[in-house]
C-alpha positions in Angstrom: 18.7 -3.6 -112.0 17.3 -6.8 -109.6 20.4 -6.2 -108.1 20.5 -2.2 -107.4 17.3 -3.2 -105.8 18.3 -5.8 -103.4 21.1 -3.8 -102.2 18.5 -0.3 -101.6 15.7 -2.6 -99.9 18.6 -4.0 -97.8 20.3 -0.7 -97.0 16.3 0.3 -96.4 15.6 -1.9 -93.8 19.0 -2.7 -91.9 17.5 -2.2 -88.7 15.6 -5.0 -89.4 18.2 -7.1 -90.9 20.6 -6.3 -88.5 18.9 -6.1 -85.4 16.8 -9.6 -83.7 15.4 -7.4 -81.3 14.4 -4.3 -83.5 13.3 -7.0 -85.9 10.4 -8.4 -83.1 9.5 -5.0 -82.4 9.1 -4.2 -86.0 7.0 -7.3 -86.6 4.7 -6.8 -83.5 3.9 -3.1 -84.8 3.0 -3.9 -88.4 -0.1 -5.5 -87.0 -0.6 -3.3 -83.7 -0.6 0.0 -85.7 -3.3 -1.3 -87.9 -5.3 -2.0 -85.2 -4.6 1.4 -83.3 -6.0 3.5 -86.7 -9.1 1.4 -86.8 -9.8 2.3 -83.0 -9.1 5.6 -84.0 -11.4 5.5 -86.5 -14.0 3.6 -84.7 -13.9 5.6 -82.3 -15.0 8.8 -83.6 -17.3 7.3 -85.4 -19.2 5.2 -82.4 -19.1 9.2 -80.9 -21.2 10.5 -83.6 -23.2 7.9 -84.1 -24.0 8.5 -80.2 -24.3 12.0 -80.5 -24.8 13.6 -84.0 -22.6 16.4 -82.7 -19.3 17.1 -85.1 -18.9 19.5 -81.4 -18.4 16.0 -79.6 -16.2 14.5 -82.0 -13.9 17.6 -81.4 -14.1 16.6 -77.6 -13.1 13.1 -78.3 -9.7 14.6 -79.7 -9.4 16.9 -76.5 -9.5 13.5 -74.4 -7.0 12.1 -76.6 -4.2 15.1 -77.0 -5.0 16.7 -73.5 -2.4 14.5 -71.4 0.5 15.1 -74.1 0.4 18.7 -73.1 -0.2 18.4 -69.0 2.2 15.2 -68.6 4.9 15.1 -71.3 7.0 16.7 -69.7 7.1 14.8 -66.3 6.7 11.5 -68.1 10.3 12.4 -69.8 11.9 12.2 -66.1 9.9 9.2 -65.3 11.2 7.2 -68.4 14.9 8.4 -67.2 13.7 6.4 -64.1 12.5 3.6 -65.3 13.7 0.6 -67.7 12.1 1.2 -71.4 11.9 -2.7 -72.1 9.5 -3.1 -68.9 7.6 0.1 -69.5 6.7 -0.5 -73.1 5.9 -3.9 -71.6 3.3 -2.5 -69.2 2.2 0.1 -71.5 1.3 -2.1 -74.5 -0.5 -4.6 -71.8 -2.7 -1.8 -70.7 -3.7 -0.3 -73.7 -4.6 -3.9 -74.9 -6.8 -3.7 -71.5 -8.3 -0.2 -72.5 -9.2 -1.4 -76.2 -10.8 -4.7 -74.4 -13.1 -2.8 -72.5 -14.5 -0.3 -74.9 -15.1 -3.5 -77.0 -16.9 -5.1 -74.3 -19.2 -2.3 -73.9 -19.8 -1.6 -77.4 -20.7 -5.5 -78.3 -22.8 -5.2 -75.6 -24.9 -2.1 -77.4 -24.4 -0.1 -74.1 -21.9 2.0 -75.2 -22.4 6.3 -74.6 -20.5 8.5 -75.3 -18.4 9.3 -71.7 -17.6 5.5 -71.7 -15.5 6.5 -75.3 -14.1 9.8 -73.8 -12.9 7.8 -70.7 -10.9 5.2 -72.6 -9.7 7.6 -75.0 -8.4 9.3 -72.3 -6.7 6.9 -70.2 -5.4 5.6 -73.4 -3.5 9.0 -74.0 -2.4 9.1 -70.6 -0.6 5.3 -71.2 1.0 7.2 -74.7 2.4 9.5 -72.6 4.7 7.2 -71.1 4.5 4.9 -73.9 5.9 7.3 -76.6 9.1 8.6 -75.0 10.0 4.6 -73.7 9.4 3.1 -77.1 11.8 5.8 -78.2 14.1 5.2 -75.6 14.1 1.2 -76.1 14.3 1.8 -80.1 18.0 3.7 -79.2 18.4 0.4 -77.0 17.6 -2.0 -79.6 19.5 -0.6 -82.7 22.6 1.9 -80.7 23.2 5.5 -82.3 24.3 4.1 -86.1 21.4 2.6 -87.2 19.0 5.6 -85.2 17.9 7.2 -87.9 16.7 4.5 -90.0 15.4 2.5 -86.9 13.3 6.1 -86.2 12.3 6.5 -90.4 11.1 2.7 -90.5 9.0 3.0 -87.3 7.5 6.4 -88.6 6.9 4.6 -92.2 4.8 1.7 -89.9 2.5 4.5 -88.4 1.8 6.2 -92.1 1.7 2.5 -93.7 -1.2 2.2 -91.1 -2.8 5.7 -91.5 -3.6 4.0 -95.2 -4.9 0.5 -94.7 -5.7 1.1 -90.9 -8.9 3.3 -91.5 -9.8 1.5 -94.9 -10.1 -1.8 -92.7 -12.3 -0.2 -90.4 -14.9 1.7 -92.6 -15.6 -1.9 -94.0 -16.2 -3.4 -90.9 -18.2 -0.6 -89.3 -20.3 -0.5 -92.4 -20.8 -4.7 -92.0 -20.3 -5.5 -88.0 -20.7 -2.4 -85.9 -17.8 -0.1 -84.8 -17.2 -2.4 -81.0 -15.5 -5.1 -83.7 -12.7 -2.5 -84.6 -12.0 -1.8 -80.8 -12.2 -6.2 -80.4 -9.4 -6.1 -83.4 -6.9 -4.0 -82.0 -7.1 -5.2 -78.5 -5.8 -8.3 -79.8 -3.4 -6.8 -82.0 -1.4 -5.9 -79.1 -0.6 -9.7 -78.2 2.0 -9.9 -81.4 3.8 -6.7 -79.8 3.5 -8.0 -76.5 4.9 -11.3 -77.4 7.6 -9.9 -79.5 8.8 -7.8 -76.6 8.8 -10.8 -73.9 10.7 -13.2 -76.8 13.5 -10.0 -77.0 17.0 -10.6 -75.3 17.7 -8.3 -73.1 21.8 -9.3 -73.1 21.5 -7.6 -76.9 20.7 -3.9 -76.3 23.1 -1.3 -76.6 24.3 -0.4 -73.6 24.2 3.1 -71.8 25.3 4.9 -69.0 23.8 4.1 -65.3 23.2 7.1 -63.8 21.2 8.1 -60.7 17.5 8.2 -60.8 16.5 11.6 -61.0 13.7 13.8 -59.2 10.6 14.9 -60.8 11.9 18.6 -60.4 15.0 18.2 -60.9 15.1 16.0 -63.4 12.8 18.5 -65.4 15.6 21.7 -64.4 18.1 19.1 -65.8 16.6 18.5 -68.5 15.3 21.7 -69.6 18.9 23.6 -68.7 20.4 21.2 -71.1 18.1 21.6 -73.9 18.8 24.7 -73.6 22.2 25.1 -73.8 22.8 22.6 -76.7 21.8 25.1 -79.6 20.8 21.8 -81.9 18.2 20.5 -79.5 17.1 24.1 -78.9 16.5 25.0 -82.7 14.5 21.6 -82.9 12.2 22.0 -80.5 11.6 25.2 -81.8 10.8 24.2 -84.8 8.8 21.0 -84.0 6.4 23.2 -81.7 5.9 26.0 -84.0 5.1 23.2 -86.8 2.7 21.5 -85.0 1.1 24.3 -83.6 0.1 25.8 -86.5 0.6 23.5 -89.4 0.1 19.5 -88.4 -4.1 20.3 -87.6 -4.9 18.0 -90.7 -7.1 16.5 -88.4 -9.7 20.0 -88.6 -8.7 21.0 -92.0 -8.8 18.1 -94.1 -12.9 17.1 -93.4 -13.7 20.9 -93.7 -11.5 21.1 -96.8 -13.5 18.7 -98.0 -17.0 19.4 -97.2 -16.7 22.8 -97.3 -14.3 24.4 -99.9 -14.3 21.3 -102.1 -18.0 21.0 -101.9 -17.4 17.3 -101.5 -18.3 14.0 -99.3 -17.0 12.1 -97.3 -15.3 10.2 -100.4 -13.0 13.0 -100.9 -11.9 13.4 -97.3 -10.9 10.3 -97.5 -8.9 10.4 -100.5 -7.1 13.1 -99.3 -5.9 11.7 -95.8 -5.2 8.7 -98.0 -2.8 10.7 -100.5 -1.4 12.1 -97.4 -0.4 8.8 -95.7 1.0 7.5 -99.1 3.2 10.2 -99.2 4.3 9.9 -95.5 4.6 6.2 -96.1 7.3 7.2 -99.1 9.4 9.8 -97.2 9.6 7.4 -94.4 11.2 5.2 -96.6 13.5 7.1 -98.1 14.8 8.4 -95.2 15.1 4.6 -93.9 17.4 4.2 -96.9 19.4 7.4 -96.6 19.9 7.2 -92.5 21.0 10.9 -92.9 19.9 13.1 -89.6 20.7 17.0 -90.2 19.3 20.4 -89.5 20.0 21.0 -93.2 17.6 18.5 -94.0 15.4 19.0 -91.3 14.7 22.4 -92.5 14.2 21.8 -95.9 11.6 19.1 -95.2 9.3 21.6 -93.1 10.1 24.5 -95.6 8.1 21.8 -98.4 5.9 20.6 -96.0 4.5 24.5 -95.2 5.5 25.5 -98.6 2.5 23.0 -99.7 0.0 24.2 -97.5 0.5 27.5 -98.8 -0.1 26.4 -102.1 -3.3 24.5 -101.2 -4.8 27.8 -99.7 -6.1 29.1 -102.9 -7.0 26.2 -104.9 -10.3 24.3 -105.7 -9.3 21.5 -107.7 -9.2 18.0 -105.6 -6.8 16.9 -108.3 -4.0 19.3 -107.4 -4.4 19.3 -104.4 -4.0 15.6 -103.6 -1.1 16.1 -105.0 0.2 18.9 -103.3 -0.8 17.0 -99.8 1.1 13.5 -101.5 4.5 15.9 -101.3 3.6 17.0 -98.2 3.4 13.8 -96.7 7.1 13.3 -97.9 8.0 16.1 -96.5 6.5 15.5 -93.3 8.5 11.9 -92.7 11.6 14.2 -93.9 11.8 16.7 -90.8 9.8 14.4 -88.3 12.2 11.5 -88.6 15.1 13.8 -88.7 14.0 15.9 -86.0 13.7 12.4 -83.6 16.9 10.9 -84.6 18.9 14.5 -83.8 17.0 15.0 -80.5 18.4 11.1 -79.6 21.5 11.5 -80.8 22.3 14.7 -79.4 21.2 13.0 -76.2 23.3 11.8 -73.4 22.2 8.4 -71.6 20.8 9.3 -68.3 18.8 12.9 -70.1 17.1 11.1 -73.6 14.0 10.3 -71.6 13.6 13.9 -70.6 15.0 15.3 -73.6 12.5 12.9 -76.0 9.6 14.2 -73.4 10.3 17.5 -74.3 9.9 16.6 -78.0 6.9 15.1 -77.6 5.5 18.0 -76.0 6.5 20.4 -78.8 5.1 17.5 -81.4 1.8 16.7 -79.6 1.3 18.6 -76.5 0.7 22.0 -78.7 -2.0 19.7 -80.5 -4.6 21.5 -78.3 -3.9 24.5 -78.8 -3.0 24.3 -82.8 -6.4 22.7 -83.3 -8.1 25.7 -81.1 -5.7 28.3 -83.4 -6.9 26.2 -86.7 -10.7 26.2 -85.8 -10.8 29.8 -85.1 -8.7 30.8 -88.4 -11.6 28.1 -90.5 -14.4 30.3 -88.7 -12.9 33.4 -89.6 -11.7 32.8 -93.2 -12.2 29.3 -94.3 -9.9 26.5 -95.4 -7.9 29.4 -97.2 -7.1 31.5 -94.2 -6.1 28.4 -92.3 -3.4 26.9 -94.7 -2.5 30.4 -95.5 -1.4 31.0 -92.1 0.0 27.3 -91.7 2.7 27.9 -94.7 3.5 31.5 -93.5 4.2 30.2 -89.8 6.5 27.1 -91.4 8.2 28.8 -93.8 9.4 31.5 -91.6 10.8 29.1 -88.7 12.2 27.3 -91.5 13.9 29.8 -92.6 14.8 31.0 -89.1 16.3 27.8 -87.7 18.3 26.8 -90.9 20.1 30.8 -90.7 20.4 30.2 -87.0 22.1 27.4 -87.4 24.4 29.0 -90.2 25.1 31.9 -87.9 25.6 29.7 -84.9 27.7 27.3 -87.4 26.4 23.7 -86.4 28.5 21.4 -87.7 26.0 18.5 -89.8 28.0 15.3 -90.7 26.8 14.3 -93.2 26.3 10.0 -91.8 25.5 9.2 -88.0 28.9 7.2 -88.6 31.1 10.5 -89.0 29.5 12.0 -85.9 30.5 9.0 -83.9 33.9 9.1 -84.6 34.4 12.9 -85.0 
């Protein structure tokens, strides 16, 4: 038994294990990510404190999401331009800048409200470049084999965070003021930034030099690929429909709460908590399994959706913390796979672009899918909004994983039989 378990946490992390450079990245993140949900939390919190306005709050996330959808897609050919090791590098030193000065100005007791929507802000329009070139470095640090379990232990860091992150933070809001949060993670980032100077360069996996591209061209390249490859195609699909109308947790869950559940903020709580746990599982187990298909891919956003329809009608918190702790599974399940087939499917001188367009259909629809959400609350509660949420999923499900029957995409079942195929 001691045994089956050694050999399943080793098989679990083998990025770690096998990789030095993956394995300072990894460690700088475990503490940066903690930091990054308690400014997340902080922040909306310091904005209502401010205001008394659940309205401003909902701006706070505009400033946040708004640059995914206007510069996604240009900050795809940008990374193709650029080297991911001294991005990141730059990114991570600025957002350690951004979370700096909000502290400053918070400690201070000066703080308003346009001082949190500014950095919030510019921190989004850093993660725009930040998220597709820590992507593109995590292909550099690992190569294509270990992808997929390099991609599921990175997304089990974010959840892992999403639980103890926000926990952190209420207790030091509650005892030292919300500018002490902000104070924490700016000095979280110095373990990722010196994790990232102590990598060796010599050690990534190598890729194909290519020509820099143009900003238009790069995006006509980039888009006329995507495409024509019916994989990538059928992902992106499904990753914008799915995050349009069924990843706007952030509306649902505090209404949910409050409103259909009749609760406080307690309950809200437990339920993003349940949530995150769940995420924090699949991640896992996909880290062990370092499977990537469309079959799979499917399935996990048919359960994820699946779930939320089941949620629509129900009024017991009980069942439906459970309900959202399988749909956190399932959520890690056709995110991680998603990521590691968009990568894979990638070749060298188009994953920046290719990744930016991912990003786009993951969080540039955020807007939009938070817009849809609030209108479908207003107009028919909690009920109306999941109901439509599972409808939506299920039936792109259902439509990619025919399409890709009809189409027949061939799914290895390992990363190690598509590389030698």
């Amino acid at each position: 038994m001691t045994a089956a378990i050694l050999r399943a946490g080793a098989r679990t992390f083998l990025s770690v294990r096998k990789h030095r450079n993956y394995r300072l990245f990894f460690t700088g993140q475990v503490i940066s990510n903690t930091g990054t949900w308690m400014q997340r939390v902080a922040q909306a919190w310091l904005v209502l404190s401010l205001t008394h306005s659940p309205f401003a709050v909902g701006i706070l996330a505009l400033c946040q999401f708004l640059p995914f959808t206007l510069f996604s897609l240009v900050a795809g050919v940008i990374v193709d331009r650029l080297d991911p090791w001294r991005t990141v590098i730059a990114t991570q030193v600025t957002q350690m800048l951004l979370a700096a000065a909000i502290a400053a100005v918070a400690l201070a007791g000066v703080a308003q409200a346009w001082h949190v929507y500014l950095v919030a802000a510019l921190m989004g329009l850093v993660q725009v470049l930040d998220a597709p070139s820590r992507q593109s470095l995590t292909f550099r640090m690992v190569g294509p084999i270990e992808l997929p379990n390099a991609i599921s232990l990175n997304s089990g860091l974010f959840n892992g965070a999403r639980i103890f992150g926000p926990a952190v933070a209420g207790v030091l809001i509650a005892t030292a003021g919300a500018g002490i949060c902000f104070a924490v993670n700016a000095a979280s980032y110095i373990a990722v930034i010196a994790g990232l100077m102590m990598m060796r360069p010599s050690e990534f996996h190598p890729v194909a030099n290519r020509e820099r591209p143009r900003i238009v061209k790069g995006l006509k390249e980039g888009f006329r690929f995507a495409r024509q490859d019916e994989q990538i195609w059928l992902i992106l699909v499904l990753v914008a429909v799915m995050s349009t109308f069924c990843l706007n947790f952030n509306v649902l869950l505090p209404v949910l709460a409050k409103h259909t559940l009749h609760s406080g903020p307690q309950t809200f709580g437990l339920l993003s908590a349940v949530f995150g746990v769940g995420a924090l599982i699949g991640a896992l187990v996909s880290a062990h399994v370092s499977r990537a298909t469309l079959a799979t891919t499917a399935l996990g956003s048919t359960g994820f959706a699946l779930c939320e329809l089941l949620i629509s009608p129900l009024r017991s918190t009980l069942v439906i913390a459970v309900l959202l702790f399988a749909a956190g599974i399932c959520f890690t399940t056709w995110s991680s796979n998603s990521n590691s087939l968009v990568q894979l499917a990638s070749p060298d001188h188009l994953r920046g672009r290719l990744i930016g367009l991912y990003f786009f259909a993951f969080a540039g629809t955020g807007t939009a899918g938070g817009i849809l959400t609030g209108w479908l609350t207003a107009a028919g509660g909690t009920e109306l909004a999941f109901a439509v949420a599972g409808i939506a999923g299920i039936s792109i499900s259902l439509f990619v994983w025919l399409r890709a029957r009809s189409v027949h995409i061939v799914e290895e079942s390992t990363v190690e039989e598509r590389l030698a195929a």
